[in-house]
N, C-alpha and C positions, 0 to 999 in steps of 0.2 A: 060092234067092234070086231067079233069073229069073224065077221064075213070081210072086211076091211081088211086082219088079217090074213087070210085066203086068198086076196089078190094078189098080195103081196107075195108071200111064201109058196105057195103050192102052184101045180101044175094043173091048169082048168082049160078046158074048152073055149073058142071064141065068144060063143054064147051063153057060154056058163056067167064067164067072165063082164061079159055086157050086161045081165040079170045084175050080178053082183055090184056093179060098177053102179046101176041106178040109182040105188038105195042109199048109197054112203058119197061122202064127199070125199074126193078120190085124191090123193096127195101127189104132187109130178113124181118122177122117177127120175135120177141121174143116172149115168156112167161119167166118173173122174178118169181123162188121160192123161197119167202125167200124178206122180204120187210122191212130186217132190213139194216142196216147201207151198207153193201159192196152191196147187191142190189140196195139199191137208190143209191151207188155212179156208178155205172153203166149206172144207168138211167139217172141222171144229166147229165153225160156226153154227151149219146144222147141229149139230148134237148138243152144244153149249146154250145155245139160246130157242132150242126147241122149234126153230124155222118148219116151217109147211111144205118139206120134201123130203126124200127118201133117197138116201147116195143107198144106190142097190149095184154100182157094179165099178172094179178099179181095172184098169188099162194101164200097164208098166212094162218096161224091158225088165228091170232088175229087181231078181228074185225076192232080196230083202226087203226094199222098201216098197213090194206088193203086198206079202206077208204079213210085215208091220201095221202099213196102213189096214188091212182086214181087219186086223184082228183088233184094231181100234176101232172102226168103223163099221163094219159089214159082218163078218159071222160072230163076233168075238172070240170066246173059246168053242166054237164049233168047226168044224171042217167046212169051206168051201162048198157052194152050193157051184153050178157047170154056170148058172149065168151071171156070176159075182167077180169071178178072179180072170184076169186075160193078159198071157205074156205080150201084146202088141195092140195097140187101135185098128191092124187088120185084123187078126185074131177073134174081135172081136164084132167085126163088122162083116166078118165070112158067119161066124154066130149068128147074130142078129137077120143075116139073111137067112137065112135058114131057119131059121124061128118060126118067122114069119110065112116062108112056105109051108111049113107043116102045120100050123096055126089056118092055114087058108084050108088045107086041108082035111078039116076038123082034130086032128091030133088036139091030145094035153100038153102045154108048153107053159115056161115060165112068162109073167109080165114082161113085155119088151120094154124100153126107156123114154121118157117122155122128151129128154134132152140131152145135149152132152156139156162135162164145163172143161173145157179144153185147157190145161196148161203144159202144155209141152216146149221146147225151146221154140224161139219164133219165128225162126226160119219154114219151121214144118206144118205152119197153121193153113197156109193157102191148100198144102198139098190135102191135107184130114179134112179139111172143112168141103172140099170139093168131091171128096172118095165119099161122104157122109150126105151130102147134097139128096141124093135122091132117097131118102127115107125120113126125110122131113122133120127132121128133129128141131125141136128147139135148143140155142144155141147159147152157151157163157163160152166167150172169148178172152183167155186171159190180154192183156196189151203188150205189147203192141200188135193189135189187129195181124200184121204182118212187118216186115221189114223196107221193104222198097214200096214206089209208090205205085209202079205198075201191079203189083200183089195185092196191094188195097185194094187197086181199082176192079179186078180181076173179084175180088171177094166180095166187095158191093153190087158189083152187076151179079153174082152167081146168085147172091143173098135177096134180088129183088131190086135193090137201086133205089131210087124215089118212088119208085109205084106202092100202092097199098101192101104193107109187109104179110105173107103168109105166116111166119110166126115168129114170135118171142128170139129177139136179139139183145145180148146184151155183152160189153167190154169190158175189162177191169180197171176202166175208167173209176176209183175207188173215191175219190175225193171228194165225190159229189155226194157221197153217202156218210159221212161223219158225222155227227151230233153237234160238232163243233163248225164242220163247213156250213151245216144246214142252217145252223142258225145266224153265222155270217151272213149267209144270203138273205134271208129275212130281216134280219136288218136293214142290210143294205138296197133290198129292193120291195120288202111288204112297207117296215116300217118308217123308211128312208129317215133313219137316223140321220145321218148328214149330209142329207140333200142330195144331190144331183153329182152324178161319180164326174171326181172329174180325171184322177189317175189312181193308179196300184204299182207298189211295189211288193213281187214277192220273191222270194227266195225259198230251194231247195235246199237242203243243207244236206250232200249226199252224206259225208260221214269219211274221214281219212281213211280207218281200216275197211270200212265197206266200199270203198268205191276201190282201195287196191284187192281186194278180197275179188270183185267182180268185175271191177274192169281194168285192170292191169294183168292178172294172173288169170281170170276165170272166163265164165262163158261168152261176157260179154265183153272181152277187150279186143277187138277186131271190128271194122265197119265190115271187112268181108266174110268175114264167122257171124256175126250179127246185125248192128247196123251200127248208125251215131248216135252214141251217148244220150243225148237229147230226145232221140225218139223210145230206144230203151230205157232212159229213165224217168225221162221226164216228159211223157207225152201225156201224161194225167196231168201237169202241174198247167201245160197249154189249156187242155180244155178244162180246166179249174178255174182261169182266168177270162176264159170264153164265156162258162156257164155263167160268172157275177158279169159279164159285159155285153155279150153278145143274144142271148138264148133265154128270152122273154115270155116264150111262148105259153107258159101260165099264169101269164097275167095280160094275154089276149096283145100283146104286142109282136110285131113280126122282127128276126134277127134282125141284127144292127151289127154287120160284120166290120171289120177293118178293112181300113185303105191301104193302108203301107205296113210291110213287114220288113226287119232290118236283123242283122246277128252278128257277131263277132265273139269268138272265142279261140285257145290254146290249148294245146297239149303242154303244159308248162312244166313241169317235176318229170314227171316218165319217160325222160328220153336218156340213153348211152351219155350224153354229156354232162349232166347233170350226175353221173354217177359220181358219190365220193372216191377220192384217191385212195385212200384210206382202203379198198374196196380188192383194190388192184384188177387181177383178170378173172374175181370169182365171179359164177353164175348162178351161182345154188346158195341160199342164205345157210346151208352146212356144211359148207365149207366155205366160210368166208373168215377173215379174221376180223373184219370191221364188226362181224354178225353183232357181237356182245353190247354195243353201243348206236345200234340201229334200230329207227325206231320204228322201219316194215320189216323185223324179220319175221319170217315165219316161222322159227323157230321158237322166237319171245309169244307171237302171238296165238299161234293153235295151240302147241304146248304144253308152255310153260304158263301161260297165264288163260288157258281156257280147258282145254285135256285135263292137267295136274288139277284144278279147282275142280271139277268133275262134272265140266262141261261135258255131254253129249249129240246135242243139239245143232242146230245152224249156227257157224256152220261146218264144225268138227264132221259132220255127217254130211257134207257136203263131201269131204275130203272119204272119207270113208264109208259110203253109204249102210252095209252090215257091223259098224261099228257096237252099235248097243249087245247086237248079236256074238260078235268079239269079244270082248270083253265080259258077257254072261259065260260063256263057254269055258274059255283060256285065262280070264283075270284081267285086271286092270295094267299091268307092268308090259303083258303080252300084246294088247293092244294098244298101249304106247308105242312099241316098236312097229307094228303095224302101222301106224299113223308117221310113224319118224321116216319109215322105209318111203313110205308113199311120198313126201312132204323131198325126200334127197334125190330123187328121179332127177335124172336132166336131160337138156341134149345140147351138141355142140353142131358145128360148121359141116359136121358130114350126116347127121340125120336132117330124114328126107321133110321135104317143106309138108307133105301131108300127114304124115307123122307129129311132125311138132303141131299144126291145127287140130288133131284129129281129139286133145285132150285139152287138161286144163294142165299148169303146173303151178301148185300153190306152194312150191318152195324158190322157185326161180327169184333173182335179186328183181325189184321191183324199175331198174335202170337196165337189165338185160333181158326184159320180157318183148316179145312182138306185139305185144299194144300199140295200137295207134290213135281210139278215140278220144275224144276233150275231154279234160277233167275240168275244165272252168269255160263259161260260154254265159252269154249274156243274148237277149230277143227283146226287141223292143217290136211293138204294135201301136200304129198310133191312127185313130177312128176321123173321120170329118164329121163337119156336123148335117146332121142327117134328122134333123128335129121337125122340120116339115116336108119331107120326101114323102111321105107315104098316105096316100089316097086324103091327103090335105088335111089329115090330124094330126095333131101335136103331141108328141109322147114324153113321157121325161128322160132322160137319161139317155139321148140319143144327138147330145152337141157332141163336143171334140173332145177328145180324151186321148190318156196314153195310158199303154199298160209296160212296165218291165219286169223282165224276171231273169233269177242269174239261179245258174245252175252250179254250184262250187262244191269241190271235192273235199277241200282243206279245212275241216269244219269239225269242233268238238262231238255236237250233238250229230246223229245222223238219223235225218228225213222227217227232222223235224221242223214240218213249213214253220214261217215266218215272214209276216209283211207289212205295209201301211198301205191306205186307202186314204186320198184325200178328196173331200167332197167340198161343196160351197157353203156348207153351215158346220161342219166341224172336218174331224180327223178319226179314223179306225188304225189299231196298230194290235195285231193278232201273231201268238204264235201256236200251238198246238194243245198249250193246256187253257187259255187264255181269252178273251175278245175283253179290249180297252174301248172304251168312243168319248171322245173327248169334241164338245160342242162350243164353237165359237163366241156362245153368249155367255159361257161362264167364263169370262178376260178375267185373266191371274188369279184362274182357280185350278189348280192343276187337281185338286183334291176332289173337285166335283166332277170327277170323270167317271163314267160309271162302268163298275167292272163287271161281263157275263163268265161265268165259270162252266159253261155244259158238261152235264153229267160223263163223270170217264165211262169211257167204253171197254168191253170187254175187246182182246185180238184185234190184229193188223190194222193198222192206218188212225188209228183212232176210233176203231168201231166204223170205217169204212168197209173193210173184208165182211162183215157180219152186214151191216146195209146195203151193199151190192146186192149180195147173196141172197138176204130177205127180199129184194124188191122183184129181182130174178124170179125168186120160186114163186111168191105172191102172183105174178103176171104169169106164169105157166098156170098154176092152179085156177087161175079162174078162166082160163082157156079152154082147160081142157075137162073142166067142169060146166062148160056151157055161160058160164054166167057172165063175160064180154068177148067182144072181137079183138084179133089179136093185136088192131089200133090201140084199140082205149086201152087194154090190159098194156101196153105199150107205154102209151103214156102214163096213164096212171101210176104204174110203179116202178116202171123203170126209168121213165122221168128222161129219156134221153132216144132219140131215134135214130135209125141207121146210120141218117143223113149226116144226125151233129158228129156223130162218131167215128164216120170216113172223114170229115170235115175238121175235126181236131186234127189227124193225124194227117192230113193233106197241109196243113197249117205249118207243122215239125217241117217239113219236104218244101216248103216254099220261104221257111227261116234255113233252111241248111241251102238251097238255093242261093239265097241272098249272100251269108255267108264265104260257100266256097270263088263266090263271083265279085266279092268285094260291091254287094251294089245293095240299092232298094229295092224290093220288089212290091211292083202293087198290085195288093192284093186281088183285089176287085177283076183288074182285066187276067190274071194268072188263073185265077178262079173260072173266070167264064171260059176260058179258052180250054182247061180240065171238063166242063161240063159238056163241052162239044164234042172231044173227044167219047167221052162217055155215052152221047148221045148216035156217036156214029158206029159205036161199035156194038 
């Protein structure tokens, strides 16, 4: 265990380190960029459920929530070690090279990182994942992959494409790692509780104040600041639907993609016209007179009812990232006004357009914001049947089927999936604490339906944050332990390939297609005509 620590902590020799390295089972190593909210939920995970990795190093602009996250994470009450704390992902990738020279020539140098898990805004993932490209790291992508679909494509061809993958990829496709989704799936495709799928309905239930919180006021309410809605929020929920329909491949059957993809949706409530009268020319929920009887303002809601209760958290520290910091120093009263001042910022008719994108305003009237993304959107996918296509065996679950999902803003609970599955021998109706299956041979028994409860999970998604995270480091660790190729540790525990993963998100891009075109799009020929491109470049 000494020696184990040593790799870790101290400053050795290339070949100190390789001696070292034989004897012990070597744990990956992280750098987190990006030390806001989907970072730390990553990190928690490590610490909380004891995962087989080492977060050894954080990449942030802002001073507080680098500090913070350390000192939860990485030194605790100790000072900063030179290869832990990095004001930028360049920062620390002029480091890392450097490391790595002096390390080549025999110098003591700290352990370099085994991977990075990137959550920075998504705009900037094509640019890091490309700067990082040539030092081989293995890679956690928060989602969306990237934004556009050209950036995808750009990030799959960097990343290797279809050819045998050099190392460990993985997206915060999270869904597929819940205790609750997993055992959906098994159901529905080990133990084929109700037969042969024949549709799904599901639904995202973004959440009223979270979806004004994020995409009305915040970072994601712009397709030209971020992207659509759908790909931002919901690009898990697509290959969620994929994964139970599509992505067979451990149980020895090959994809069964869809034929046609379709979508409609609105920007319905967020628009200047919808603003109450009642409202008149204000823009700023603090100075509105409607404010007291509205039920986005930001005043009732960071506030009054999350501040004053003695919230600090997401996403009060969204709004004020050195908030805790505030507050220990100055008092509680002090950073109130702190939080109020920020919260009554505005702009009007003569500040500059880059200016008003270049922030967030979480006190702006939620009718005078420059949002433009849906807040309600609906995608249908509908399969042929495809039951004897393939080298003349017959698989199950591969006749005609339809999947829908609607993505709505206007929703008590927020992001708490929810759906039905109807099959040829019964019915599935799940929602996030929940799995009903209700089998067509118990006729007007509604009592004999049998209820699965899966174990609650600790953090994010239902104990998807923590199952991404373990299958991630799982599949680095045995990488880079010798004990599989970066395939099988691929499959094995990360359960999803590059392929399916550019391929969910090419999915999003060919429903917003359909979409903005008022049309159908078939899949099947959209698809192959992407992979030629792909091929030609």
């Amino acid at each position: 265990m000494a020696e184990a620590g040593q790799i870790d902590t101290e400053k050795l020799t290339a070949s100190e380190r390789t001696r070292l390295c034989a004897a012990v089972r070597r744990k990956p190593r992280f750098l987190i960029i990006g030390a806001g909210q989907r970072g730390t939920a990553y990190a928690s995970a490590v610490a909380r459920e004891a995962l087989p990795a080492i977060i050894t190093a954080i990449a942030d602009p802002i001073r507080s929530k680098r500090l913070s996250f350390g000192k939860k994470y990485l030194w605790k009450n100790g000072a900063p070690r030179e290869d832990q704390e990095f004001d930028s992902w360049q920062h620390f990738l002029e480091y890392e090279k450097s490391r790595r020279e002096a390390e080549a020539t025999g110098e003591k140098v700290y352990a370099g990182v085994d991977g990075i898990i990137l959550c920075t805004q998504d705009q900037t993932h094509k640019g890091i994942l490309q700067a990082f490209g040539p030092l081989k790291l293995h890679v956690l992508c928060e989602k969306p992959i990237a934004t556009t679909l050209q950036d995808c494509q750009d990030i799959y061809l960097s990343l290797g494409g279809a050819r045998s993958p050099e190392r460990i990829f993985s997206t915060g496709h999270v869904l597929r790692y819940s205790p609750h989704n997993m055992l959906l799936r098994k159901l529905l495709l080990e133990d084929r509780a109700i037969g042969e799928l024949i549709s799904i309905e599901h639904t995202e239930p973004v959440g009223w104040f979270h979806f004004s919180h994020s995409y009305v006021r915040g970072n994601w309410r712009k397709e030209s600041l971020a992207a659509p809605s759908l790909l931002c929020k919901s690009c898990h929920d697509i290959d969620f639907i994929l994964w139970l329909l599509c992505y067979k491949t451990d149980f020895g059957e090959p994809a069964h993609m869809p034929s046609l993809v379709s979508s409609v949706g609105n920007l319905s409530l967020f628009t200047k016209r919808r603003k109450p009268e009642a409202a008149g020319n204000a823009t700023n929920c603090f100075s509105c007179s409607h404010e007291p009887s509205c039920n986005w303002s930001a005043k009732k809601m960071y506030v009054e009812k999350l501040y004053d209760k003695g919230h600090r958290d997401f996403p009060v520290r969204v709004i004020v990232p050195d908030i805790e910091e505030i507050t220990a120093k100055a008092g509680v009263e002090y950073g109130r006004e702190v939080l109020t001042q920020i919260l009554s910022s505005d702009y009007d008719a003569f500040t500059p357009k880059a200016t008003i994108e270049s922030k967030q305003w979480y006190g702006r009237c939620v009718w005078e914001s420059d949002n433009d993304v849906l807040d309600d959107q609906i995608v249908t996918l509908t399969w042929d049947d495809d039951s004897r296509s393939v080298s003349s065996r017959e698989f199950p679950d591969r006749g005609p089927k339809t999947a829908v999902f609607h993505m709505v803003a206007f929703t008590e609970t927020q992001c708490e999936r929810r759906g039905k599955i109807s099959g040829t021998h019964g019915e599935i109706q799940y929602d996030s604490k929940e799995i009903r299956v209700y089998k067509f041979d118990k006729f007007l028994q509604p009592e004999a339906a049998e209820i699965f409860t899966p174990p609650k999970a600790a953090g994010g998604h239902g104990g998807g944050d923590g199952g991404l995270m373990n299958g991630f480091s799982k599949a680095v660790e045995a990488v880079i332990n010798d004990e599989l190729s970066v395939e099988q540790a691929q499959a094995k525990y990360v359960g999803c390939t590059l392929k399916e993963a550019f391929m969910s998100h090419a999915m999003v891009f060919a429903a917003e297609e359909a979409r903005l075109g008022r049309k159908i799009v078939d899949w099947q020929d959209w698809w192959a005509k992407l992979e030629q491109r792909l091929l030609s470049q």
